[in-house]
C-alpha positions, 0 to 999 in steps of 0.5 A, a space after each residue: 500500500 503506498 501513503 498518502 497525505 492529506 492537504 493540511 500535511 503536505 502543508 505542514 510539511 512543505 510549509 507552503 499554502 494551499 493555494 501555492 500547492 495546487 497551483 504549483 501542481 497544476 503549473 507541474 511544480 508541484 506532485 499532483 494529488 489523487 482525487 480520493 472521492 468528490 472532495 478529497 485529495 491526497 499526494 503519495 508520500 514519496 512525491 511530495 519527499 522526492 520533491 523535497 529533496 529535489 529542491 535540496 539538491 537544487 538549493 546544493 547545486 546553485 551554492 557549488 
């Protein structure tokens, strides 16, 4: 079974707004949530940490 995170998770974990998250996801910046139903949306753990430790690699790049 693969994890997932609800919104208020990836928001505390990224700390980025909800409108920053979807907007970034939908401009492709961002992992784009699995619909779960009507009216719930969840992201796989491991996109949103491969997301992260891309931008730690970016952040490590840049600094080089």
């Amino acid at each position: 079974m693969t994890p997932l995170l609800k919104l208020a998770e990836v928001m505390a974990i990224t700390k980025k707004s909800r409108s920053s998250v979807y907007a970034e996801a939908k401009d492709g910046r961002f992992p784009k949530p699995i619909k779960l139903s009507e009216r719930s949306s969840a992201w796989v753990v491991s996109e949103v940490q491969d997301w992260i430790e891309s931008k730690i690699q970016q952040r490590d790049e840049e600094a080089a």
